[in-house]
DSSP file (Angstrom, degrees, kcal/mol; ACC not computed):
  #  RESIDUE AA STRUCTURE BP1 BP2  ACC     N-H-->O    O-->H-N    N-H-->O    O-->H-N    TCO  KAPPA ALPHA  PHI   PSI    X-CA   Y-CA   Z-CA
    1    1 A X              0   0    0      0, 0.0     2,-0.4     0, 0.0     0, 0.0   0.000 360.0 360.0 360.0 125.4  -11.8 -118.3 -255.3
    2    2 A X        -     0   0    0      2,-0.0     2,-0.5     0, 0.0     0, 0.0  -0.732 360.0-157.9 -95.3 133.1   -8.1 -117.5 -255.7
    3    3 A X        -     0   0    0     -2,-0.4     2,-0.6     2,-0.0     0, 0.0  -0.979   9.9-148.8-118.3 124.8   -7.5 -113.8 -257.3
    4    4 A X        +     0   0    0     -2,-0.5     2,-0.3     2,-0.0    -2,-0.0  -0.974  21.3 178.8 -87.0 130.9   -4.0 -113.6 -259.0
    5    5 A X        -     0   0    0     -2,-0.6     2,-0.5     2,-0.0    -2,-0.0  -0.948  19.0-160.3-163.8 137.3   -2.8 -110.3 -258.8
    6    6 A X        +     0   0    0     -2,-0.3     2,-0.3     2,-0.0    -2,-0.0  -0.982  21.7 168.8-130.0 122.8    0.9 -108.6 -260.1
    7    7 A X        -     0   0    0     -2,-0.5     2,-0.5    19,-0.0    18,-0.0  -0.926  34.4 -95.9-132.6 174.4    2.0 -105.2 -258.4
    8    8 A X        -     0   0    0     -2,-0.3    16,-3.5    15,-0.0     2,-0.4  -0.608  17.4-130.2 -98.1 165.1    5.0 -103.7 -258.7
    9    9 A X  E     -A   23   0A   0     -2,-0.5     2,-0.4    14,-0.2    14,-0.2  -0.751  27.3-167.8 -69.5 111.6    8.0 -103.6 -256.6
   10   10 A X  E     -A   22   0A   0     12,-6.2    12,-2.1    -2,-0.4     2,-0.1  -0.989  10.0-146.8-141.1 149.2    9.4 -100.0 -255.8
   11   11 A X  E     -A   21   0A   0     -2,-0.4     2,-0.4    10,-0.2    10,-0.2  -0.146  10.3-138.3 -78.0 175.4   12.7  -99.2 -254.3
   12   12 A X        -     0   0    0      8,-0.9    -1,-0.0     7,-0.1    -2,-0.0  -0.955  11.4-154.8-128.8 145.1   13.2  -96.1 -252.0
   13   13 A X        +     0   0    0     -2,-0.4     2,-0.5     3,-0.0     7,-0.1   0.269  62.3 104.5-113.3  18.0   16.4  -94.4 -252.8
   14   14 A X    >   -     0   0    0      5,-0.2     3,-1.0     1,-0.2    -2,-0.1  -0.817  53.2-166.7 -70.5 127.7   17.0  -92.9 -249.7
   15   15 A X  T 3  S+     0   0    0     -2,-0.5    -1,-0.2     1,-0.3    -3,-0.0   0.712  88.3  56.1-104.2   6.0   19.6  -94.9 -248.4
   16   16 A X  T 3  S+     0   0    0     -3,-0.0     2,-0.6     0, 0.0    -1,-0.3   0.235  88.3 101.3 -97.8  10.1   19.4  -93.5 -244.6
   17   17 A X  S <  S-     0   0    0     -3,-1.0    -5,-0.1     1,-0.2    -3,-0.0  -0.852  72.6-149.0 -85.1 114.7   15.6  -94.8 -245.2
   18   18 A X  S    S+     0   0    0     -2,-0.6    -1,-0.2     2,-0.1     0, 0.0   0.947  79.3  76.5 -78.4 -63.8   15.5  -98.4 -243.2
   19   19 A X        -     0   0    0      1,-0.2    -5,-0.2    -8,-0.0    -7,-0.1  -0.162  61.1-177.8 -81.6 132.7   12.9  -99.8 -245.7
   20   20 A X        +     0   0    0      1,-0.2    -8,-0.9    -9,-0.1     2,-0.3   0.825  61.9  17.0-111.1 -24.0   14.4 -100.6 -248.7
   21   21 A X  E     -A   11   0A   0    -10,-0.2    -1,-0.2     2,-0.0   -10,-0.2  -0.884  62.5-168.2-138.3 167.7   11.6 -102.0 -251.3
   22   22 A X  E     -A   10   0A   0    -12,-2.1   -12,-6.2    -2,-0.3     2,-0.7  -0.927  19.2-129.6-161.6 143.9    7.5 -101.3 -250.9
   23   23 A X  E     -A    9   0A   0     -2,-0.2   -14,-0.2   -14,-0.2   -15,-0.0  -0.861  25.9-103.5-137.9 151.0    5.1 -103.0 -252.8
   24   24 A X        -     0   0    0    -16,-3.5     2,-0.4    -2,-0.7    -1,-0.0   0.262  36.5-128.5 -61.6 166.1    2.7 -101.4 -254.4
   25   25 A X        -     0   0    0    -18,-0.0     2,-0.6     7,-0.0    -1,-0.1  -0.839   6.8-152.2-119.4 157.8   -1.2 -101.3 -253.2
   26   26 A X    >>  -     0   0    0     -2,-0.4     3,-2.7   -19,-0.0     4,-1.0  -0.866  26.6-126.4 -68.2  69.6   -4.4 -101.9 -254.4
   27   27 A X  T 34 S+     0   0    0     -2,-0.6     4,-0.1     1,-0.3    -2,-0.0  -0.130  91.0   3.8 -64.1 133.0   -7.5  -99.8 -252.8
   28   28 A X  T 34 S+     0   0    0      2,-0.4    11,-0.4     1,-0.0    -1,-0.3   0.395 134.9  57.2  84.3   3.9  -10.4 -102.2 -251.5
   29   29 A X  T <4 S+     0   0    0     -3,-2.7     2,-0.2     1,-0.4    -2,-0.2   0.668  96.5  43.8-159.7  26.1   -8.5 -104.9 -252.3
   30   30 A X     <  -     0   0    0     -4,-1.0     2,-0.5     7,-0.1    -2,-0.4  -0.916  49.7-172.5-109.2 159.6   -5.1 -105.2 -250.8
   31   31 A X    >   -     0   0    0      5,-0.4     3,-1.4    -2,-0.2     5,-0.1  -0.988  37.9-101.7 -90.9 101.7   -4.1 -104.6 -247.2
   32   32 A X  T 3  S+     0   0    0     -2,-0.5     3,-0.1     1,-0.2    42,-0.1  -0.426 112.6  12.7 -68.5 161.3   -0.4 -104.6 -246.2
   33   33 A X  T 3  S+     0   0    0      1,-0.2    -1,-0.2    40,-0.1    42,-0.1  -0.196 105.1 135.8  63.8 -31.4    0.5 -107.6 -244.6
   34   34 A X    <   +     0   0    0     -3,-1.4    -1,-0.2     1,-0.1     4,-0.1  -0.081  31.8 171.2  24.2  93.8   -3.0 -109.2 -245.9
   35   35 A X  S    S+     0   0    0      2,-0.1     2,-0.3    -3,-0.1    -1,-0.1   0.168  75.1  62.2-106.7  35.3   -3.4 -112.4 -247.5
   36   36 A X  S    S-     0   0    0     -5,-0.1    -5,-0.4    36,-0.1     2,-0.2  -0.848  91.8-115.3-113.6 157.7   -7.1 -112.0 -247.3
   37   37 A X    >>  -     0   0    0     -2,-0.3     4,-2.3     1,-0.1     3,-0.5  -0.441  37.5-102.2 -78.0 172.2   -8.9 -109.3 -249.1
   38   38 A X  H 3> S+     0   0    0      1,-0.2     4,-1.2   -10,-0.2     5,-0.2   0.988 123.9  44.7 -57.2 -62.9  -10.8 -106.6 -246.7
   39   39 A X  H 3> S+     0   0    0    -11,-0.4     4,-0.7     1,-0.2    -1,-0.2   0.524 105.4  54.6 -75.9   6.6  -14.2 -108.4 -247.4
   40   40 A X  H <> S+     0   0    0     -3,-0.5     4,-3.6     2,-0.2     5,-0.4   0.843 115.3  48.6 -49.8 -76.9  -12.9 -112.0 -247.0
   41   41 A X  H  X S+     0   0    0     -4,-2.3     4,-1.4     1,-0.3    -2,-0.2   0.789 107.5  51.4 -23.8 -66.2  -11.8 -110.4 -243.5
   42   42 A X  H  X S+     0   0    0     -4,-1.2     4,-2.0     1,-0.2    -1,-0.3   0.788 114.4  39.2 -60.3 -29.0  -14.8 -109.0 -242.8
   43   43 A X  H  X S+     0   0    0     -4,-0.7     4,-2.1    -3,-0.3     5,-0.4   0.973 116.0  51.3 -77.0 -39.9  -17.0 -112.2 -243.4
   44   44 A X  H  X S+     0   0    0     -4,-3.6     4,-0.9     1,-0.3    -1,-0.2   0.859 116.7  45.2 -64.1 -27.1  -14.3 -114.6 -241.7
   45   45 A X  H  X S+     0   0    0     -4,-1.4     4,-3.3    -5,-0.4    -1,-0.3   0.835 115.7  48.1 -84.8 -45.1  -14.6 -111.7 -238.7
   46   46 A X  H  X S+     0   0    0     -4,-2.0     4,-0.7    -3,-0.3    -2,-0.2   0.874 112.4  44.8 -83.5 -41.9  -18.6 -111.8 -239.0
   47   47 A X  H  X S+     0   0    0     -4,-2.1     4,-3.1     2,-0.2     5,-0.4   0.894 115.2  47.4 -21.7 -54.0  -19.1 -115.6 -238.9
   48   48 A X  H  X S+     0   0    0     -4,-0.9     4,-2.1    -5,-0.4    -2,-0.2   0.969 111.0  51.4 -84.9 -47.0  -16.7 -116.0 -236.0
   49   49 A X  H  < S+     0   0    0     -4,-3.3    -1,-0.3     1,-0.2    -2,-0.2   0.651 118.6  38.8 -76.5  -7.9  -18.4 -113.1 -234.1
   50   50 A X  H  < S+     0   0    0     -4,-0.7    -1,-0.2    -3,-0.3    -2,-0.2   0.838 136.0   9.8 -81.0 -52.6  -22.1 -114.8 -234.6
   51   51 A X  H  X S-     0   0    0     -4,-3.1     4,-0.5     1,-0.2     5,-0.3   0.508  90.3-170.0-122.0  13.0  -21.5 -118.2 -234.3
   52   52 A X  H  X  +     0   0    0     -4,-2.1     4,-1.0    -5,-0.4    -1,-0.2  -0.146  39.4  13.8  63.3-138.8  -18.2 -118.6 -233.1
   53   53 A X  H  > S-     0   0    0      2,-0.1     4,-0.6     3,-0.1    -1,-0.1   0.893 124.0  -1.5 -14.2 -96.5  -16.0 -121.5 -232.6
   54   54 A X  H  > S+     0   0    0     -3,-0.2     4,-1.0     2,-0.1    -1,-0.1   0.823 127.7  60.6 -86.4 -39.7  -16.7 -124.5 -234.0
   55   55 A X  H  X S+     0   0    0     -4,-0.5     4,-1.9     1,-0.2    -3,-0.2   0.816 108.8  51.7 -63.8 -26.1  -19.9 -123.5 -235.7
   56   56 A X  H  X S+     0   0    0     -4,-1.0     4,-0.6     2,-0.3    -1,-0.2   0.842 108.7  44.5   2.8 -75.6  -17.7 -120.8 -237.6
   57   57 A X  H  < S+     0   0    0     -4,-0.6     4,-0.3     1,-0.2    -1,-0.2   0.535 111.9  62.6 -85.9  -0.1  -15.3 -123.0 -238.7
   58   58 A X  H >X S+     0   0    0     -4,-1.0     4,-1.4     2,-0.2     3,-1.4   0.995 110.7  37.4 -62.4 -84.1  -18.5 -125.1 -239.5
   59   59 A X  H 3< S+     0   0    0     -4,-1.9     4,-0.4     1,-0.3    -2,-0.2   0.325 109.3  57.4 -82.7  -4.5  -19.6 -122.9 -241.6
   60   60 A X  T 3<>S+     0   0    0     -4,-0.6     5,-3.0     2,-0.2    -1,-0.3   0.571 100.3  57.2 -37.8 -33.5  -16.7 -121.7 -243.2
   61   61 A X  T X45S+     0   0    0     -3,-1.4     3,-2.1    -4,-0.3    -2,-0.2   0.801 111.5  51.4 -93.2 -46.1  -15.7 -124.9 -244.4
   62   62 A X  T 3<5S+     0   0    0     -4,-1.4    -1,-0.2     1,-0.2    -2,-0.2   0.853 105.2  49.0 -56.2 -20.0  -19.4 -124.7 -246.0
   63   63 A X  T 3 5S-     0   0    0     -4,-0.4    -1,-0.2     2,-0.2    -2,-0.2   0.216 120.7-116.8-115.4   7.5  -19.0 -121.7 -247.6
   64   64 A X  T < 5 +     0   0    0     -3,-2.1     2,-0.6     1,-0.2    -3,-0.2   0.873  69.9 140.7  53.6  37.1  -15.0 -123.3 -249.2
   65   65 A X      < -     0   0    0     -5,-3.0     2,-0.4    -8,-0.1    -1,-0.2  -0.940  34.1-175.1-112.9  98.8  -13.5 -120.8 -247.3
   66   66 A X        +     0   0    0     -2,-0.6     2,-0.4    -3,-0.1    -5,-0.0  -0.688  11.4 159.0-111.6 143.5  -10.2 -122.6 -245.8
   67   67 A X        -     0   0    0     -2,-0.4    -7,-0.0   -10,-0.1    -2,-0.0  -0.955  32.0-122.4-157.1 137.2   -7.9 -120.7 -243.2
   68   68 A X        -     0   0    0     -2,-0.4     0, 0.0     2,-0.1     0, 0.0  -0.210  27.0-108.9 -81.5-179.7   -5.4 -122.1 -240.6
   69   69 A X  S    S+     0   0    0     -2,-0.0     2,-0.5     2,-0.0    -1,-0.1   0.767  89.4  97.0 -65.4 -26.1   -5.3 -121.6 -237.1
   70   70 A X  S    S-     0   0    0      2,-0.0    -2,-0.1     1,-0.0     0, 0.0  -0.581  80.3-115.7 -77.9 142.4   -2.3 -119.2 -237.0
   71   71 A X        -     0   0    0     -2,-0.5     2,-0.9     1,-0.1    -3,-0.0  -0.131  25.8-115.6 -45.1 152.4   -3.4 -115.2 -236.9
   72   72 A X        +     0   0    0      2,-0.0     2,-0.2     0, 0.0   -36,-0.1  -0.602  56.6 152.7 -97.2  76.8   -2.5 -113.1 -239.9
   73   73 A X        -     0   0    0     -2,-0.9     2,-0.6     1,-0.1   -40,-0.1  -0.535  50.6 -88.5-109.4 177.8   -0.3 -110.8 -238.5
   74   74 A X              0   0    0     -2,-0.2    -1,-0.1     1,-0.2   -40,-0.1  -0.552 360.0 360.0 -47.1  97.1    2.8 -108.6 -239.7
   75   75 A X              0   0    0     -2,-0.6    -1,-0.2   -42,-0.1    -2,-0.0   0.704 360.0 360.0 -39.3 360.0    6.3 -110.4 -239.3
């Protein structure tokens, strides 16, 4: 399932403030940095920590749940 979702964009007008735009969040169902929702996380975390590896990605793949190999981490 694909969720489309529009937030806004807000500026900081401090200008000695390093971060210059933020965008806004969603509780329970964004994360910054994210592109999963929390409970997407938690099952892709609770698969891998039951059956691990291959059987995982085994069952991921059943469940039409596609993810690459790279981590989701902050840039």
């Amino acid at each position: 399932m694909r969720i489309g979702l529009s937030v806004r964009r807000l500026y900081c007008e401090n200008a000695a403030c390093p971060k210059v735009t933020f965008a806004e969040q969603v509780a329970g169902l964004t994360v910054r940095y994210q592109r999963r929702t929390p409970q997407l996380q938690r099952l892709v975390e609770d698969v891998g920590v039951v059956l691990a590896g291959r059987g995982g990605a085994r069952m991921l793949r059943i469940l039409n749940i596609r993810l690459s190999r790279a981590p989701s981490c902050p840039s």
